[in-house]
C-alpha positions in Angstrom: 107.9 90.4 122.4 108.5 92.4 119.0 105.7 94.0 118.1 104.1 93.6 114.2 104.9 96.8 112.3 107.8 97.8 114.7 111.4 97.5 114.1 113.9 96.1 117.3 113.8 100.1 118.3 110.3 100.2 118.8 110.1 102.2 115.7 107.6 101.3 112.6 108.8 100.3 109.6 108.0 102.4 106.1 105.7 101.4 103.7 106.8 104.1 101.5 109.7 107.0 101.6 110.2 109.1 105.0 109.7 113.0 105.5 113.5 114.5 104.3 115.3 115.0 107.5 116.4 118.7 107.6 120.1 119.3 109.2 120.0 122.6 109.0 117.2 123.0 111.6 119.6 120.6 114.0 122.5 122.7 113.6 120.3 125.8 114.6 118.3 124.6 117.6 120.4 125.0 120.9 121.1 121.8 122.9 119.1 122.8 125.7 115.9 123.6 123.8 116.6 119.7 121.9 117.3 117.9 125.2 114.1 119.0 126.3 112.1 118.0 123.0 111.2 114.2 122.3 111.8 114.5 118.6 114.5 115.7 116.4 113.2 117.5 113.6 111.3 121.3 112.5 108.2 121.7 114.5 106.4 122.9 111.2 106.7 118.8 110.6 105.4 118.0 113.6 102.5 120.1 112.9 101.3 118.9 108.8 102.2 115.5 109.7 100.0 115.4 113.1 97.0 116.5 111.4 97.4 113.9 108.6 97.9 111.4 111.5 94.7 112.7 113.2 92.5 112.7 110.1 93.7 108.8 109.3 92.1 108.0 113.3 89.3 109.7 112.8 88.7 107.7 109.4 89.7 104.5 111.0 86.9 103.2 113.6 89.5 99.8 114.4 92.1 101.9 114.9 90.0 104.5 117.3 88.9 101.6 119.4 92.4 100.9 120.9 93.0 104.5 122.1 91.4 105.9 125.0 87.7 107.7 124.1 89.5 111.2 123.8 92.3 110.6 122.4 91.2 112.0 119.2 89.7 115.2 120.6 93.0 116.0 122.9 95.2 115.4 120.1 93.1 117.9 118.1 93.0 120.7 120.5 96.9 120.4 121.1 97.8 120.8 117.3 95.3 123.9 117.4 97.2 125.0 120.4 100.8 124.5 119.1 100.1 126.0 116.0 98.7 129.2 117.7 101.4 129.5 120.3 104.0 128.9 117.5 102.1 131.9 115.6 102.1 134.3 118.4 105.7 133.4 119.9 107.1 134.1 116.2 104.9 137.2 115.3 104.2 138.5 119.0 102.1 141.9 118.6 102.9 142.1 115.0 100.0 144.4 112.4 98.7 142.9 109.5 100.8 145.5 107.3 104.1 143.9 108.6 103.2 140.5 106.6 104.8 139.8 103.8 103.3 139.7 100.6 102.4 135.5 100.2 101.3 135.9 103.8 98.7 138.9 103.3 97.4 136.6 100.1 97.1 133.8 102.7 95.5 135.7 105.1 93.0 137.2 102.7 92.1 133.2 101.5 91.8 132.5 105.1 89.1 135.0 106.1 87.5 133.9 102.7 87.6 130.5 103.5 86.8 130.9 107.3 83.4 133.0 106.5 82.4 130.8 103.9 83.0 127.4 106.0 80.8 129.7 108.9 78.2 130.4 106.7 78.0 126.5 105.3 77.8 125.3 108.6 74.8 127.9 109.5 72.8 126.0 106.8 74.2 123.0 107.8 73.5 122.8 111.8 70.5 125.5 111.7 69.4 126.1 115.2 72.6 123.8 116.7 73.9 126.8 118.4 76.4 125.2 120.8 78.2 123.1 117.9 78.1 126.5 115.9 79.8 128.5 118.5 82.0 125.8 119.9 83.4 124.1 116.8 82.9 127.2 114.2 83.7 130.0 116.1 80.4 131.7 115.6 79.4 135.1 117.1 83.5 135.4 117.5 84.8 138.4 116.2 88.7 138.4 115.8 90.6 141.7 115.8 94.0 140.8 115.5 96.3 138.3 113.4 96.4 135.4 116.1 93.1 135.6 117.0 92.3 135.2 113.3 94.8 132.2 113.1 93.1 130.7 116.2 89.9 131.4 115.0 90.6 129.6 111.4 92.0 126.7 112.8 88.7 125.9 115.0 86.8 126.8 111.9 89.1 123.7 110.1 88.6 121.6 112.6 85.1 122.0 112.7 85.0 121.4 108.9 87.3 117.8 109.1 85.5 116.6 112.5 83.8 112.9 111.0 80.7 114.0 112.5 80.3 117.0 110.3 81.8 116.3 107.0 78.7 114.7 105.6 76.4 117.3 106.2 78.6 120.1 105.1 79.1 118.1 101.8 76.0 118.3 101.3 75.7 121.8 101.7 78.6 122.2 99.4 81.8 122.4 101.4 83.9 119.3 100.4 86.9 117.7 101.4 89.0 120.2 99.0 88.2 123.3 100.5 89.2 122.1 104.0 92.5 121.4 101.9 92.6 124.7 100.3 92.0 126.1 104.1 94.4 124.3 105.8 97.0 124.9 103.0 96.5 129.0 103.5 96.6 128.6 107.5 100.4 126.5 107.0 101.2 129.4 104.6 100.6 131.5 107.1 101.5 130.2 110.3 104.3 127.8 109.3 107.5 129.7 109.1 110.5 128.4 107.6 112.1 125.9 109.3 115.4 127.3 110.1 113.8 130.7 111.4 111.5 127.7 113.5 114.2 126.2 115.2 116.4 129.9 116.2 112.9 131.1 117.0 112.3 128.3 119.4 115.6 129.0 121.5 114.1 132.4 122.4 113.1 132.5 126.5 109.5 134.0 125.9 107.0 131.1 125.9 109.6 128.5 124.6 109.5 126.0 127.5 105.6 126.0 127.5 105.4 125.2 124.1 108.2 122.7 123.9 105.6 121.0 126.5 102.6 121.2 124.4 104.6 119.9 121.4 106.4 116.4 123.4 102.0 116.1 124.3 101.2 116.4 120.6 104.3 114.4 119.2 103.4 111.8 122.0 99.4 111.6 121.0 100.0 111.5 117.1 103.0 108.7 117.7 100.5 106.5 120.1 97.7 106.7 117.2 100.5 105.4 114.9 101.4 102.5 117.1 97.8 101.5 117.3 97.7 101.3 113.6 100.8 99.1 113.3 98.9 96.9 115.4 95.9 96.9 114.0 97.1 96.7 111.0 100.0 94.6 111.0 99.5 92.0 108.0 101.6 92.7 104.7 98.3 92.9 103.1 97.6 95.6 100.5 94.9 97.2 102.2 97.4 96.9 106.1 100.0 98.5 103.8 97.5 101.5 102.7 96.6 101.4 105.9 99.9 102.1 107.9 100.8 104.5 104.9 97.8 106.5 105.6 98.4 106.8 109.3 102.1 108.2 107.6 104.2 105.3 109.4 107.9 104.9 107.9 107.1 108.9 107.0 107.1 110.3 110.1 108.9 110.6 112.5 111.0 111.4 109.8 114.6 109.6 110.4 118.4 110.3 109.3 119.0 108.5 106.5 122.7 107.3 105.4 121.9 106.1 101.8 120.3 102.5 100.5 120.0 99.9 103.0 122.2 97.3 103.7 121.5 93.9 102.0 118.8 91.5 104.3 121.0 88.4 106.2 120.4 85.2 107.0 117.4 84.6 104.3 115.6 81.3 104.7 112.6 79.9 102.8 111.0 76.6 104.6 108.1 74.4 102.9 104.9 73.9 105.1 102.6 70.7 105.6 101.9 68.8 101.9 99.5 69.9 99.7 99.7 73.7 101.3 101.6 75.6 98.4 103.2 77.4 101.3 106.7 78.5 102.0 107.5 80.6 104.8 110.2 82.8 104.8 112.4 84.4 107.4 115.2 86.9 107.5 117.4 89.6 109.3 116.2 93.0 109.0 118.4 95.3 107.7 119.5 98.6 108.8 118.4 101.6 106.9 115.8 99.5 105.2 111.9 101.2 104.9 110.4 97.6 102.6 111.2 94.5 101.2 110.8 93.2 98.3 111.5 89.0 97.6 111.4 87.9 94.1 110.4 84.1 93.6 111.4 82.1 90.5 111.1 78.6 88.7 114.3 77.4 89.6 114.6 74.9 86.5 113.3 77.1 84.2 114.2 81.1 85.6 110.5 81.8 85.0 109.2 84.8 87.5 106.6 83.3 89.4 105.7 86.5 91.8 107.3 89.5 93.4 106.0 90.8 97.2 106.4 93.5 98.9 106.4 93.1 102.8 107.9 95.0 105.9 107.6 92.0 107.8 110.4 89.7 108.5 108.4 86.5 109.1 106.0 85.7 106.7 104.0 83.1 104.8 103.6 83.0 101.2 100.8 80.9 99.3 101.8 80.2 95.4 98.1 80.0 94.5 98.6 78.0 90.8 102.0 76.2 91.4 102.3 72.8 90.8 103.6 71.0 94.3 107.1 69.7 93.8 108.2 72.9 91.6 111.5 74.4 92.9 111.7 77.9 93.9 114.8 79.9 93.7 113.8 82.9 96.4 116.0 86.7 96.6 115.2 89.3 98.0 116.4 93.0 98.2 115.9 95.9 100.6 114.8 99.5 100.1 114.1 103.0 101.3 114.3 106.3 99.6 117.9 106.6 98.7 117.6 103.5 97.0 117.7 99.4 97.1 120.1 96.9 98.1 121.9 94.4 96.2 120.1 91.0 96.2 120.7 88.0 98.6 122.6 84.9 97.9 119.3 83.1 96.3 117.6 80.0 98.7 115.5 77.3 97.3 112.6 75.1 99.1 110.2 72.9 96.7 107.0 73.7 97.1 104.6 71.5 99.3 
């Protein structure tokens, strides 16, 4: 049974243009360390892409509800993981004086922006000691550059957990500076991805963290699939909905140019008096969307243009008189660009 939302490869389909696919990292990263990986592009993708994902699932109650009660929680400690193993396998017992010049500005906006989140969530939770220490990292004292990193990334967690957003708004930390936070702890942590994938062929600590990454690609990938479930209609709001959740984006996939034009295009009228036509056609290959143009066929009026991802859909021509003929095309796109139009099909309208 095909899934809605899912190509024929299990795969979703884009709502909008995919994360650039970087060859340079594949032509680095040793076959070994690849066959043991379940994805196929820089780690430092994995990692700004899962967070996105996470945040959408935490926003998204329906979405929540399909996937196991922790699923939200695990997937959170494993990109904090990852992204402090990563740190410490690239920088190993590195000082502070060793980092480069963006880094040290990073570093010095993440101890800014760590003690001030601390001190907002003090006034927030007064007296909630546990969530304090647990999910802000207070009473911890960090002496060197990872334990700094790991410390900041609790401390932005803490900040973009749904259960404490609200009250930390309203003691004046907002959305932005757990953007401006996370921003300064990629800066620092995320390396460039070329230096990622030779880095991640060294023996020290690789295989462990190839582990936690397949876990964290795995969790972030199941939370998209219940999206594309729940939200499978070509609706606007499904199709701000699966953006959000960055399906079509990531995983990020190879692309070789525009897509190939859509075959096999039908348009069929339902029962009388139902202004509906309902169209069907092969997907095509490189495609991300779909757009199908309907026109007055006597007259080469435009009568409405959707956008779907879906290959069987229904249309309603709300304000059409019945017995107008449509002339229906349709073209295929992704990022590299659109298709040439079908061979146009007509159906009158019911």
């Amino acid at each position: 049974m095909k899934i809605p939302g899912l190509r024929d490869d299990g795969k979703p389909f884009s709502d909008t243009p995919s994360v650039a696919w970087d060859e340079k990292v594949e032509e680095t990263m040793s076959t070994a360390n690849w066959d043991r990986r379940d994805y196929r592009f820089a780690d430092s993708v994995l990692y700004s892409e899962s967070g996105l994902i996470i945040a959408a699932c935490t926003a998204n109650d329906a979405v929540t509800a399909r996937l196991p009660a922790n699923a939200i929680a695990t997937a959170t400690q494993l990109l904090g993981e990852v992204r402090t193993a990563t740190f410490e396998q690239q920088n190993g017992a590195a000082e502070l004086s060793g980092l480069t010049g963006s880094q040290n500005a990073a570093l010095a906006t993440i101890q800014l922006l760590s003690m001030l989140a601390r001190e907002t969530a003090k006034k927030a939770f007064r007296g909630q000691t546990t969530r304090l220490r647990e999910q802000f990292g207070v009473g911890e004292n960090p002496d060197s550059l990872a334990a700094i990193t790991a410390l900041a990334i609790k401390i932005h967690a803490g900040c973009t957990d749904a259960d404490n957003t609200a009250a930390l708004a309203a003691k004046g930390w907002i959305a932005a500076d757990s953007a401006a936070h996370e921003a300064a702890i990629l800066a620092l942590t995320g390396a460039d991805t070329i230096q990622e994938a030779r880095k991640a062929t060294n023996k020290g600590g690789t295989a462990g963290l190839i582990a936690l990454n397949n876990s964290l690609f795995e969790s972030v990938t199941a939370m998209q699939n219940a999206c594309a479930i729940q939200h499978h209609s070509p609706t606007a709001d499904d199709i701000v909905a699966r953006q959000t959740f960055r399906i079509g984006i990531f995983p990020p996939v190879r692309s070789a140019g525009a897509p190939n034009i859509p075959r096999k295009l039908t348009a069929k009228a339902l029962a009388a008096g139902s202004l509906q036509i309902y169209i069907n056609y092969n997907i095509a290959a490189r495609a991300a969307d779909y757009v199908i143009t309907s026109k007055n066929r006597a007259t080469g009026e435009l009568i409405r243009t959707d956008i779907t991802t879906d290959n069987k859909l229904t249309i309603t021509y709300t304000g059409i008189a019945p017995g107008t003929e449509l002339e229906i095309t349709m073209t295929a796109r992704n990022e590299a660009g659109q298709s040439k139009p079908t061979r146009p099909v007509t159906a009158i309208l019911p």
